[in-house]
C-alpha positions, 0 to 999 in steps of 0.5 A: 275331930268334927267342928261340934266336937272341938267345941265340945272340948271347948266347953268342958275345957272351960269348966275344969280348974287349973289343976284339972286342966293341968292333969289332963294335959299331963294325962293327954301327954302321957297317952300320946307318948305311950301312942307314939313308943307303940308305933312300928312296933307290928312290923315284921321281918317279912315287912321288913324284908319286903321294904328291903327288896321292893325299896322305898320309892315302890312302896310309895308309889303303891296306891292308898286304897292297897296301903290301907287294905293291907293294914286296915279291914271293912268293919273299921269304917262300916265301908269297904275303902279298899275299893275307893280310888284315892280321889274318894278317900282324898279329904273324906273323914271315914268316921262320919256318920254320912258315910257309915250310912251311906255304906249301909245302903250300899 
């Protein structure tokens, strides 16, 4: 999250009750774990014959930008990051408008 959204949070934080505060944190919850129990849930056999026969420490070693692009396209981020080195993406937040504007001049 950006600075301005955090403080956004804040604000509208500061303005609920304690059991509007109290549901959304339950509600907060609730998502995360539905989030966390959906995670790894899009392997495949194949995946998992690759992981098998290529071993981990390959796969590690694989770089972030071939990583990504298997799992991830260009209208994601409004940028192809399949051909950004790992320095490009190293700490760049790809949700920013600076960078969806900056891939439309490209």
């Amino acid at each position: 999250m950006q600075l301005a959204d955090l403080e956004k949070a804040r604000k509208i934080n500061a303005g609920l009750t304690a059991e509007q505060l109290q549901a959304k944190k339950k509600w907060n919850s609730e998502i995360a774990l539905a989030a966390i129990n959906g995670v790894g849930k899009g392997i495949s056999k194949a995946d998992l014959a690759k992981a098998d026969a290529v071993g981990r420490e390959a796969l590690l070693a694989q770089p972030v930008a071939e990583t990504m692009a298997a799992g991830m396209t260009v209208e994601n981020f409004g940028t192809d990051v399949t051909k950004m080195s790992d320095e490009e993406l190293a700490g760049r937040n790809l949700s920013s408008p600076e960078l969806r504007k900056a891939s439309a001049h490209e």
